[in-house]
C-alpha positions as CSV (number, residue, x, y, z in Angstrom):
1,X,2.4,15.3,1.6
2,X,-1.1,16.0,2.7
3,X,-3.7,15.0,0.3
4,X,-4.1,12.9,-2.5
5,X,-7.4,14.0,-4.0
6,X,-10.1,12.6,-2.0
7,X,-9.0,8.9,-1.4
8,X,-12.2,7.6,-0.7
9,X,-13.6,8.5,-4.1
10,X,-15.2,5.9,-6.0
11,X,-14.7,3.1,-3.5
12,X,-17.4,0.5,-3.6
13,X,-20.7,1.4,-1.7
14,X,-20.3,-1.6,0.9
15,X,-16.9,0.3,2.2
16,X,-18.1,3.4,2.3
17,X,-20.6,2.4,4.3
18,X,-17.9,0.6,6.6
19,X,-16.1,3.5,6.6
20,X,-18.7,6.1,8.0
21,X,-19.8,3.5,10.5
22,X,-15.9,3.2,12.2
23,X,-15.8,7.2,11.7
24,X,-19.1,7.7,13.4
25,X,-18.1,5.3,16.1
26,X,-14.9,6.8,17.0
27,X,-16.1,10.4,17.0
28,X,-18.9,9.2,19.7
29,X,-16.5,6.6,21.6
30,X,-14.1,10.1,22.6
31,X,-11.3,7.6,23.0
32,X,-7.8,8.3,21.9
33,X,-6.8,7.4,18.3
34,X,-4.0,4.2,18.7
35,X,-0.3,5.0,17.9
36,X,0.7,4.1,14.4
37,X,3.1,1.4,13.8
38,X,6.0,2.1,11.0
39,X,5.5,-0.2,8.1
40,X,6.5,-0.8,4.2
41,X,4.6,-1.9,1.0
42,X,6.2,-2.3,-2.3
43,X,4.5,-2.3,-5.3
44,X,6.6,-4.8,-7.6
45,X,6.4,-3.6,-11.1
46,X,7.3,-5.7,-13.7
47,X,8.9,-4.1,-17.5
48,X,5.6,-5.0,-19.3
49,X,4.1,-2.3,-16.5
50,X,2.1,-5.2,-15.0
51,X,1.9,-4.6,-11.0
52,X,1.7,-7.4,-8.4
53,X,-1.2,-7.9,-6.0
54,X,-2.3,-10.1,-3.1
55,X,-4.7,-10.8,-1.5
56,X,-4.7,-11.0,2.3
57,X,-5.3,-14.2,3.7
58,X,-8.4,-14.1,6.3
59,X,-7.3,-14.0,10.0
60,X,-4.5,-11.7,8.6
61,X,-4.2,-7.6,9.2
62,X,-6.5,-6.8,6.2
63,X,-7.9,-10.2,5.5
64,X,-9.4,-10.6,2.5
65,X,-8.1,-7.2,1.0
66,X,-6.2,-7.2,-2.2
67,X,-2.7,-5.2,-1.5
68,X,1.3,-5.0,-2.4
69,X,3.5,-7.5,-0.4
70,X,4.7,-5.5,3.1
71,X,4.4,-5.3,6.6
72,X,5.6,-3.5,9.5
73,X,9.4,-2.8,10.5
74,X,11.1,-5.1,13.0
75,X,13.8,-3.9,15.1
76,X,16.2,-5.4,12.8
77,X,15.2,-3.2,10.0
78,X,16.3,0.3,12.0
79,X,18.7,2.7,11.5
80,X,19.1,6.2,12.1
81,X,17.7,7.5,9.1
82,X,13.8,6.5,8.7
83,X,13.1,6.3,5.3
84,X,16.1,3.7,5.1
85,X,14.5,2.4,7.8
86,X,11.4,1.8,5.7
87,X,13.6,0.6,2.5
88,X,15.5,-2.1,4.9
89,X,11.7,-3.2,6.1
90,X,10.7,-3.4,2.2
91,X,13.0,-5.4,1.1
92,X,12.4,-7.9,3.7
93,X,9.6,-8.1,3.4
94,X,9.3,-8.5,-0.4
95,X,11.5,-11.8,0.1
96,X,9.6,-12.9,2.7
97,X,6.2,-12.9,1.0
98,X,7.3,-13.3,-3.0
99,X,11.1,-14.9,-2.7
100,X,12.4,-11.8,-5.1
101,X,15.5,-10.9,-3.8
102,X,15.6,-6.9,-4.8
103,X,18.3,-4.2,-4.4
104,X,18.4,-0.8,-2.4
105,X,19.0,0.2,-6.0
106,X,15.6,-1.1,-7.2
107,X,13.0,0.3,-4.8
108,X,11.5,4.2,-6.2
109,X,9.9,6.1,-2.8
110,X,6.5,7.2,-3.8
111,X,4.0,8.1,-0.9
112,X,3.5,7.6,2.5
113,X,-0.2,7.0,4.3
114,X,-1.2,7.3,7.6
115,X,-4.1,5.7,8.7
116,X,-7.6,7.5,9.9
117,X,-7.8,8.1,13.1
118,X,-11.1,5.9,13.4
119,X,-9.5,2.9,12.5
120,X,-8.3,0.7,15.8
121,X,-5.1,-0.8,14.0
122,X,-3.2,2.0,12.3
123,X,0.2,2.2,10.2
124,X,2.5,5.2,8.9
125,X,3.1,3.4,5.8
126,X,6.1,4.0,3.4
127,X,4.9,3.1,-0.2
128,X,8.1,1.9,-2.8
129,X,7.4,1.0,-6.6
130,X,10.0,-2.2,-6.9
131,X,11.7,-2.7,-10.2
132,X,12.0,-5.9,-11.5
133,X,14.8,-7.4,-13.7
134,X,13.1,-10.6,-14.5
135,X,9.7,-12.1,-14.6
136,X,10.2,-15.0,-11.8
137,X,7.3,-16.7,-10.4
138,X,5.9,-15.3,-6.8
139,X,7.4,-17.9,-4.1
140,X,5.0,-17.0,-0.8
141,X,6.2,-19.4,2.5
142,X,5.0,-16.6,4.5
143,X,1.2,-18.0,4.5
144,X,0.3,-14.0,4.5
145,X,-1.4,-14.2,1.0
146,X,-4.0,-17.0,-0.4
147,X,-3.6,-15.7,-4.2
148,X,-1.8,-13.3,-6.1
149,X,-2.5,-11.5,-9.3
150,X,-0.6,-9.5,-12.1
151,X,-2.4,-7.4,-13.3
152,X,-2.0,-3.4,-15.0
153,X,-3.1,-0.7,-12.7
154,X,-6.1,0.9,-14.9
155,X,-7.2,-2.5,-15.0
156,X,-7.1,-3.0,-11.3
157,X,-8.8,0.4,-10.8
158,X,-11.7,-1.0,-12.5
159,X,-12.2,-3.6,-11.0
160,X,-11.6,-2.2,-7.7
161,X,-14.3,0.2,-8.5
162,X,-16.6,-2.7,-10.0
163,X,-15.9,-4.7,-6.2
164,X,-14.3,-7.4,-7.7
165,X,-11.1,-6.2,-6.0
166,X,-11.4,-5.4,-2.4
167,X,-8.8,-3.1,-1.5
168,X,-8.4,-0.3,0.4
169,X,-7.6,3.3,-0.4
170,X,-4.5,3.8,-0.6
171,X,-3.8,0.7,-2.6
172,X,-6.4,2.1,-4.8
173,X,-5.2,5.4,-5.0
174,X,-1.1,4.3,-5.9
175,X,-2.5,2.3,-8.4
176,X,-4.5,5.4,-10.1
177,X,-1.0,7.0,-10.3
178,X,0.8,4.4,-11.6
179,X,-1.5,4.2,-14.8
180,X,-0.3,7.6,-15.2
181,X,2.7,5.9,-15.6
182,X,3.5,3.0,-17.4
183,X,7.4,2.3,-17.3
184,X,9.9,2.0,-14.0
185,X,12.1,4.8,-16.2
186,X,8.2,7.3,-16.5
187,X,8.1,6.1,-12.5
188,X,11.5,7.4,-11.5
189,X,11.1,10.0,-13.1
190,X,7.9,11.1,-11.3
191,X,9.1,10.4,-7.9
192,X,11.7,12.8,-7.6
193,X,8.8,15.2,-7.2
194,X,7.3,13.1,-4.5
195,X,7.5,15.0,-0.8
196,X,7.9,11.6,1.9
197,X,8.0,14.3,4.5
198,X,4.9,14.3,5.9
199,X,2.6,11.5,5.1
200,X,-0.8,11.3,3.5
201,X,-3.3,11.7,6.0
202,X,-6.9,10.9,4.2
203,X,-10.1,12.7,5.7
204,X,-13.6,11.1,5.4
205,X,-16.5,13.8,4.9
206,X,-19.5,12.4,6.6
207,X,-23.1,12.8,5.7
């Protein structure tokens, strides 16, 4: 998987801006783009179709951002295969930062991102939609997250596109699917056309 549109569509003006500026600035710098670390999101869906976001706390990796509960994979998490790799690295980190204690069973592979070359701190990220059984409250002892919201994906879209929600593409763009889709059952059956082989790789047109 390649492309997904143009990912930077419709993000607010103040991170396009950001964005050109890190593109512009790497393409002049000549260095090397930094090695991508493995890592997992999960975006828990609950039956109502409601999706759970939080945001970053400040001093975190993406501080401020609004995203899905992940993180990188530890050496713990690996095994031969790398996609189960990725699911072992989900679930952790789902109980770490919302207590939910989630199946292999429950967790629907959807996409997988790999950061621009411009940005210093990249990740070749594995994104799962998470079913939930029940409608527990979010239990975060991780510190990671300052809030969290539930919230359906067209109406995150919005207000991501408003700049109420900061977040970056690829959350953005996962959620534009998911309205698409408003059931775990319309999900599964949409990811089975999903390619995890290669991994999104967006492209920023300057000027």
């Amino acid at each position: 998987m390649t492309s997904a549109g143009d990912p930077f569509s419709g993000v607010p003006a103040s991170d396009q801006a950001y964005f050109e500026r890190m593109a512009a600035e790497f393409a002049a710098s000549g260095r090397p783009a930094s090695v991508p670390r493995q890592a997992s999101t999960v975006v828990l869906m609950r039956t109502d179709g409601q999706v759970l976001l939080m945001r970053r706390a400040m001093g975190m990796v993406f501080g401020g951002r609004w995203a899905f509960p992940g993180g990188s994979v530890d050496p713990a998490d690996r095994v031969a295969d790398e996609l189960e790799t990725a699911a072992n690295a989900a679930l952790r980190e789902v109980r770490e930062e919302t207590g939910y204690e989630l199946d292999r069973a429950d967790l629907i592979p959807w996409s997988r991102w790999l950061t621009p070359d411009f940005e210093p701190r990249r990740f070749d990220t594995y994104f799962f939609v998470g079913a939930l059984r029940s409608a527990a409250e979010v239990v975060d002892d991780s510190g990671e997250a300052e809030a969290h919201l539930w919230i359906m994906p067209a109406d995150a879209v919005t207000r991501y596109a408003s700049g109420e929600l900061s977040m970056l593409p690829p959350t953005a763009v996962t959620l534009r699917e998911l309205a698409g889709h408003g059931t775990i059952d319309a999900v599964r059956a949409e990811a089975v056309h999903h390619d995890l082989a290669q991994p999104i790789i967006p492209g920023l047109r300057l000027g």
